[in-house]
TORDO-826947 format. One record per residue (C-alpha): x, y, z; residue number from 1; residue in three letters. Coordinates in steps of 0.02 Angstrom, whole numbers. Layout:
REM TORDO-826947
ATOM    east   north      up  num  residu
ATOM       X       Y       Z  NUM     ALA
...
This chain:
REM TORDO-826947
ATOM    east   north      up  num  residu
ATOM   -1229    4649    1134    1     UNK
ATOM   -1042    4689    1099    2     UNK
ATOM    -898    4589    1103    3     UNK
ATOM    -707    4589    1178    4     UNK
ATOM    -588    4479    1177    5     UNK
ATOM    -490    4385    1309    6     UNK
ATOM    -342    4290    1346    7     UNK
ATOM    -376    4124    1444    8     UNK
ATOM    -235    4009    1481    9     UNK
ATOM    -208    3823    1511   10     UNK
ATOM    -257    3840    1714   11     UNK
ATOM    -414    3939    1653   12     UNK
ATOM    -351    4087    1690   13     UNK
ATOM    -378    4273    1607   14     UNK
ATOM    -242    4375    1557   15     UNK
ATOM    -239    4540    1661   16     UNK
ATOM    -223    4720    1625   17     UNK
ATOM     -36    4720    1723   18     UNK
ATOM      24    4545    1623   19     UNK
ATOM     -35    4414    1741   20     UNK
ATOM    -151    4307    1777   21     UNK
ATOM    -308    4313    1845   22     UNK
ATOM    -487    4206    1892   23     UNK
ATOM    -601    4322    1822   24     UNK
ATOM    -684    4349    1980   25     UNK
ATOM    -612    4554    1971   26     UNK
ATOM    -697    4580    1798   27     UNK
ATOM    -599    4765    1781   28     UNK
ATOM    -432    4685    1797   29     UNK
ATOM    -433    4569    1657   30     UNK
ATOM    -355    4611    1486   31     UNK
ATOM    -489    4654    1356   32     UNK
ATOM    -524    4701    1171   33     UNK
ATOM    -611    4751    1058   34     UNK
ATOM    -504    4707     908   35     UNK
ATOM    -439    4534     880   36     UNK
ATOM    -272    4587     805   37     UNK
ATOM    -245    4665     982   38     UNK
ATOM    -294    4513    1076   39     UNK
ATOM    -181    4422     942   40     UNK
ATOM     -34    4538     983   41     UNK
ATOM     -29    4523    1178   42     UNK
ATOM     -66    4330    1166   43     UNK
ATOM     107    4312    1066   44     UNK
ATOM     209    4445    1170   45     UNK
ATOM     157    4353    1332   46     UNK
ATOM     203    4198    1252   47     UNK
ATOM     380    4258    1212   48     UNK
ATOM     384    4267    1421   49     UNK
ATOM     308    4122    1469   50     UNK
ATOM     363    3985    1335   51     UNK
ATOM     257    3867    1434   52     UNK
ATOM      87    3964    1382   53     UNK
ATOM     -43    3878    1301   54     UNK
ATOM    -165    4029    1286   55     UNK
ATOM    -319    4055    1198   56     UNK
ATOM    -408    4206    1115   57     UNK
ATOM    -598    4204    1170   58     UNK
ATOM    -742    4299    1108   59     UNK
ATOM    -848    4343    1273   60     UNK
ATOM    -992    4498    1293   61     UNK
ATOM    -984    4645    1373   62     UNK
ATOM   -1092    4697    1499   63     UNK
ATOM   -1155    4880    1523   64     UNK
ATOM   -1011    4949    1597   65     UNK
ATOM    -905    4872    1452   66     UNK
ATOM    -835    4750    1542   67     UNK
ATOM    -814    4565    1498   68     UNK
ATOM    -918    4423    1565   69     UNK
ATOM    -801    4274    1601   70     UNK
ATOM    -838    4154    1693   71     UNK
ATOM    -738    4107    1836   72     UNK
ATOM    -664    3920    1799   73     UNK
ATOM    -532    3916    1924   74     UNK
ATOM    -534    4009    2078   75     UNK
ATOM    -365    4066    2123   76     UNK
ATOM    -361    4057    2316   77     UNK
ATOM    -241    4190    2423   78     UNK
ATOM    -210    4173    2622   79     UNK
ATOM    -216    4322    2720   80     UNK
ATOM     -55    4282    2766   81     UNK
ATOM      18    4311    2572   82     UNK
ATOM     -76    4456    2552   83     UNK
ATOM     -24    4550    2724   84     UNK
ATOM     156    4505    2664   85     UNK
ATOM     137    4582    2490   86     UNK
ATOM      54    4736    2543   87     UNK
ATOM     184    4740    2697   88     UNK
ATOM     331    4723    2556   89     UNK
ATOM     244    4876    2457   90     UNK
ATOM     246    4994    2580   91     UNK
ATOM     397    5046    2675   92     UNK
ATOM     308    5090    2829   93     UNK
ATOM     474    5141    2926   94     UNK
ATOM     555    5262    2783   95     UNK
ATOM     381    5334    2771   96     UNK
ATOM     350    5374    2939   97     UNK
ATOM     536    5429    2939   98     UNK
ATOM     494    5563    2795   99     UNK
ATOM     346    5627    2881  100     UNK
ATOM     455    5668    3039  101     UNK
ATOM     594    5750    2970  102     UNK
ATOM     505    5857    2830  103     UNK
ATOM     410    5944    2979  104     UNK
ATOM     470    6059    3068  105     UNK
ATOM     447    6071    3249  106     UNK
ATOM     295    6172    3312  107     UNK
ATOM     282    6276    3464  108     UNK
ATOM     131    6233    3599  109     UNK
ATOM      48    6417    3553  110     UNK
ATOM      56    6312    3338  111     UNK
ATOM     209    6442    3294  112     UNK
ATOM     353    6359    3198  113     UNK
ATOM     503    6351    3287  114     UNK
ATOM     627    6406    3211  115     UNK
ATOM     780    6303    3295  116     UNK
């Protein structure tokens, strides 16, 4: 079986694709390799950010579908609450709607544009 590498920090956590940090339990998101001067590389640039790292490189498998198997050490709980708000602060449902009104133009009950 192949190997990657990983980044796990202090909390137990995995480095993820995007820069943060993840439980494992969303194998595709976290940060992989298959070269150790890689894994090297990120570990110190996401050090330089977070001077309170105290990372790790780890030799894991990969499954089938080349992805890692971690194990996951510390669950990272989110409320439904915190997600609704994130997704809610990603989408501008307002300006979008807005958009989607103005950028059509009027149609006619026989489905003829109306040309005001």
């Amino acid at each position: 079986m192949k190997k990657l590498f990983v980044i796990r920090n202090q909390n137990d956590h995995y480095l993820a694709k995007n820069g943060g940090w993840v439980d494992g339990s969303h194998r595709s998101a976290v940060f992989r390799t298959e070269h150790k001067d890689v894994a090297l590389n990120e570990l110190f640039e996401t050090n330089i950010r977070d001077f309170d790292l105290r990372g790790e490189i780890m030799t894991v498998d990969m499954d089938d579908k080349r992805l890692p198997v971690v194990e996951v050490l510390n669950p990272i709980e989110v409320s439904l609450v915190d997600a609704t708000d994130d997704m809610a602060d990603s989408l501008d449902v307002d300006e979008a709607s807005d958009e989607l009104v103005h950028d059509n133009p009027p149609i006619d009950e026989d489905h003829s544009l109306n040309s005001q």
